[in-house]
TORNUNU-391944 format. One record per residue (C-alpha): residue in three letters; x negated, y, z. Coordinates in Angstrom, 2 decimals. Layout:
! TORNUNU-391944
Ala, X, Y, Z
...
END
This chain:
! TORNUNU-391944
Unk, 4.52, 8.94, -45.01
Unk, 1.89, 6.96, -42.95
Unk, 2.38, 3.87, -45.09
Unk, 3.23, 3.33, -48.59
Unk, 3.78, 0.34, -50.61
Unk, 4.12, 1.24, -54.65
Unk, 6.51, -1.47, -56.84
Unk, 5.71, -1.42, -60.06
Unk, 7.33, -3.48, -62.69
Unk, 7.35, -3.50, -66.41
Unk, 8.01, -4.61, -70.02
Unk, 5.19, -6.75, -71.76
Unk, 2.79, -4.63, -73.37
Unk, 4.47, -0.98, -71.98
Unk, 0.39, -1.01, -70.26
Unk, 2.24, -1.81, -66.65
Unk, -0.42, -3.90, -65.18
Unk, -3.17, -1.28, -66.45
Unk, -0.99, 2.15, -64.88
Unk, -0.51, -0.14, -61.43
Unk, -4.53, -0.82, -61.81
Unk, -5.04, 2.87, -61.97
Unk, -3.12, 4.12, -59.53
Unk, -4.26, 1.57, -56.56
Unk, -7.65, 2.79, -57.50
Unk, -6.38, 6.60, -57.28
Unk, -4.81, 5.88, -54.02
Unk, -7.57, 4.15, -52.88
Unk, -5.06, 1.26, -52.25
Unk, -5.21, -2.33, -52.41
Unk, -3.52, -4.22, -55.28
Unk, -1.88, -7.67, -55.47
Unk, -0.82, -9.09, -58.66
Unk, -2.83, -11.67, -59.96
Unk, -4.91, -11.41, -56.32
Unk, -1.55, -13.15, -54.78
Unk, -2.33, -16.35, -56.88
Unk, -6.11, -16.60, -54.82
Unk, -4.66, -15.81, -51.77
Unk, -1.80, -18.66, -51.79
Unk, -4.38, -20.72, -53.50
Unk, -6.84, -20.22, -50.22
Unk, -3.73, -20.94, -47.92
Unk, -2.24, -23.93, -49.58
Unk, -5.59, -25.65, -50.88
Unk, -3.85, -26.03, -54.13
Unk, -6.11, -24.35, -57.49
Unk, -5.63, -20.87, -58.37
Unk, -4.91, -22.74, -61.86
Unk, -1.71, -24.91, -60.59
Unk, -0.43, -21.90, -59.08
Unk, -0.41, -19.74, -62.01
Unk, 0.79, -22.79, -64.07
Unk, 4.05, -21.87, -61.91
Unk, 4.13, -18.24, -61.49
Unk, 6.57, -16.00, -62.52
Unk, 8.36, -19.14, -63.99
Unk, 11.94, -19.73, -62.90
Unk, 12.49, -23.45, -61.83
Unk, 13.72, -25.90, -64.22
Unk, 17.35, -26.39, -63.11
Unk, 17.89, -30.40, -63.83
Unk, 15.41, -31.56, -62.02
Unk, 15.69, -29.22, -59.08
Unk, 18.18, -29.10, -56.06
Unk, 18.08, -27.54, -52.44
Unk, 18.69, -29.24, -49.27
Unk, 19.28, -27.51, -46.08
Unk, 17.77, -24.34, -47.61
Unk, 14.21, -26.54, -48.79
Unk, 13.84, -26.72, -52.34
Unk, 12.13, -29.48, -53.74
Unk, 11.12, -27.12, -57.06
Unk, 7.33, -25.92, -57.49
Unk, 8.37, -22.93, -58.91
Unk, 10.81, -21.74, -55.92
Unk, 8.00, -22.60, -53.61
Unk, 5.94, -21.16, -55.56
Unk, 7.71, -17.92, -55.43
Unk, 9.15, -17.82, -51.84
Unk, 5.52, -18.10, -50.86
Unk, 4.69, -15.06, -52.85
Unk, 7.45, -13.06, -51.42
Unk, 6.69, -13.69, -47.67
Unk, 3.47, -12.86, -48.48
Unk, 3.73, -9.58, -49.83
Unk, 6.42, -8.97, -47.19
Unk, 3.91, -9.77, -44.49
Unk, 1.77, -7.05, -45.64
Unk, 4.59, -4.73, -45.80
Unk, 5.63, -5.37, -42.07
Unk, 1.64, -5.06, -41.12
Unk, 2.04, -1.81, -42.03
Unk, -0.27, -2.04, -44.83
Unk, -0.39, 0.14, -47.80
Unk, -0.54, -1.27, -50.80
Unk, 0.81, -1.87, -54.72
Unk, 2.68, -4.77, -55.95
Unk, 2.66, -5.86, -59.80
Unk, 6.03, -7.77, -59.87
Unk, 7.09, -10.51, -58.28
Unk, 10.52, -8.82, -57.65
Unk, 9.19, -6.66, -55.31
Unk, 11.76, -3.89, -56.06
Unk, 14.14, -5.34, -54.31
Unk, 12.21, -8.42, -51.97
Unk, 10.89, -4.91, -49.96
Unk, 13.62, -2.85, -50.54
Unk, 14.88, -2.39, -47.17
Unk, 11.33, -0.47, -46.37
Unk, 11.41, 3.28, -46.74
Unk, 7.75, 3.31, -47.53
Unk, 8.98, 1.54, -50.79
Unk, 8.02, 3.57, -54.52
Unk, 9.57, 1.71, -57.11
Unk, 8.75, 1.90, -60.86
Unk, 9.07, 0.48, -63.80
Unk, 7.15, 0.89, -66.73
Unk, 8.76, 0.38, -70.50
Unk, 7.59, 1.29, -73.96
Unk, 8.91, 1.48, -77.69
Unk, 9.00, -1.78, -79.44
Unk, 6.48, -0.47, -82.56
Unk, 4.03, 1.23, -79.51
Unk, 4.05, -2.34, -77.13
Unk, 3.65, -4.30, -80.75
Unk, 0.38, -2.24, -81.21
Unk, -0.92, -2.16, -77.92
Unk, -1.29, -6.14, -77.89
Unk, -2.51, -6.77, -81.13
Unk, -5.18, -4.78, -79.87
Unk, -5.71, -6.26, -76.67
Unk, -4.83, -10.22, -77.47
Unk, -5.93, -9.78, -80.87
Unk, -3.17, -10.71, -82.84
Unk, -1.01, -10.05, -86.27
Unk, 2.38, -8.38, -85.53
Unk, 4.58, -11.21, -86.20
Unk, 2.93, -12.99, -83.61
Unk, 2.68, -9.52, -81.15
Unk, 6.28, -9.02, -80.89
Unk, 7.13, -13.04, -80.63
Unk, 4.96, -13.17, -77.34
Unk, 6.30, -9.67, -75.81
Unk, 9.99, -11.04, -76.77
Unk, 9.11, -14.28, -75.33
Unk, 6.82, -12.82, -71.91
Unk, 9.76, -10.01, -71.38
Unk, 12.10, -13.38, -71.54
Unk, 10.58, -15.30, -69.31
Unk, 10.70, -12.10, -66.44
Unk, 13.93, -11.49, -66.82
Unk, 14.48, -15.03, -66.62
Unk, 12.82, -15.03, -63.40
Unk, 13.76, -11.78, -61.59
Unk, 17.75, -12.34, -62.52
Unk, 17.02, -15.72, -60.56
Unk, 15.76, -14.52, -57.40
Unk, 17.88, -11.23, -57.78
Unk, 21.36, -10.06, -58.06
Unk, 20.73, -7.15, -60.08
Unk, 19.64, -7.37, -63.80
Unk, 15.51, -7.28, -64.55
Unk, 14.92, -3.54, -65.78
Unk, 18.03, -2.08, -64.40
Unk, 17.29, 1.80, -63.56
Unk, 19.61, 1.61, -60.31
Unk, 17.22, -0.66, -59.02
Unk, 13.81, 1.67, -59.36
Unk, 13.33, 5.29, -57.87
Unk, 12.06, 6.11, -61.63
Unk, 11.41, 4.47, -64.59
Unk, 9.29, 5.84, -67.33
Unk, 9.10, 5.11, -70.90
Unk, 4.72, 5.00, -71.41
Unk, 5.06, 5.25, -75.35
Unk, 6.04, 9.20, -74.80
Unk, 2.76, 10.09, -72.78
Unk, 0.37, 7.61, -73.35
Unk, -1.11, 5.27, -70.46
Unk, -3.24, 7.99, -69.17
Unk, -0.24, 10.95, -69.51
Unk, 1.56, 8.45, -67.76
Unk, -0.28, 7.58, -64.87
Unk, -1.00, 11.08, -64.38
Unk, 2.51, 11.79, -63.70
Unk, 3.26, 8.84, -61.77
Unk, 0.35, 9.64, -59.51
Unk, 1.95, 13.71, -59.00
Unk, 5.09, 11.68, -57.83
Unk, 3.81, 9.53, -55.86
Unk, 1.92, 11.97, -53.81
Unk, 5.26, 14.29, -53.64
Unk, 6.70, 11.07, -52.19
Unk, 3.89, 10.33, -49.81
Unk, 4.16, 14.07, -48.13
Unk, 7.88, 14.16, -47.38
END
């Protein structure tokens, strides 16, 4: 496989964003998650800090309407923007990963396409960010109920199939049974099985 574009997405605090880190830098491959907000940011001349304001945030219905296929919501915009970008890379040819941003099934049509998505136990997640946000567990597992809320909000919006579904990844993976590091070791043994066929 000449090109390869790796999907990963995942459940608040399952360590996602840290296993797609990992395995860009692995594979030697660039990475856009948060790097898509500076990029749209540079084309549109709008801060990267109104743009994440808006991203990954499904548009507020009342106030919002499309005409003629235009939306006049930020968040739509927002999003269609992010999709035609990563698609662009895909038909450069480029190799890459993708954190999100419904990329599962936005590039699904390209047989280069790896997609994953990374879950965890409730109790694991909990600990994992009241480690890394430094928080009591009340609050932990409020903000991965609310986060995990707000994606499937999001992804069920620009997709027809459900946020997490397995039908819609080549393998998902439950990180609380391996650890991060078990976890991107075997997702990195796939990946290269995948990139020699």
């Amino acid at each position: 496989m000449s090109q390869v574009i790796i999907s990963v997405g995942r459940e608040f605090g399952s360590g996602g964003r840290v296993i797609a880190e990992e395995l860009a830098k692995r594979l030697d491959l660039p990475i856009y998650d948060r790097h898509l907000i500076t990029e749209i940011a540079n084309k549109t001349g709008m801060s990267a800090e109104e743009i994440e304001k808006y991203n990954e945030v499904p548009k507020t219905r009342i106030i919002s309407r499309r005409v003629r296929g235009f939306s006049n919501s930020i968040e739509d915009n927002i999003a269609e923007m992010q999709f035609n970008f990563i698609r662009e890379k895909a038909e450069s040819g480029e190799s890459f990963v993708v954190v999100g941003r419904c990329s599962e099934s936005k590039l699904r049509d390209f047989k280069c396409l790896i997609s994953l998505f990374i879950l965890g136990d409730m109790d694991a997640k909990i600990k994992r960010v009241m480690e890394v946000y430094d928080m009591n567990e009340a609050d932990a597992k409020a903000f991965i109920e609310k986060k995990d809320k707000k994606r499937k909000r999001y992804h069920n919006y620009h997709v027809h199939m459900h946020w997490g579904d397995s039908r819609l990844y080549d393998l998902s993976i439950n990180s609380s049974r391996l650890g991060i590091e078990g976890t991107i070791n075997m997702l990195e043994k796939y990946i290269r099985a995948r990139m020699e066929k």
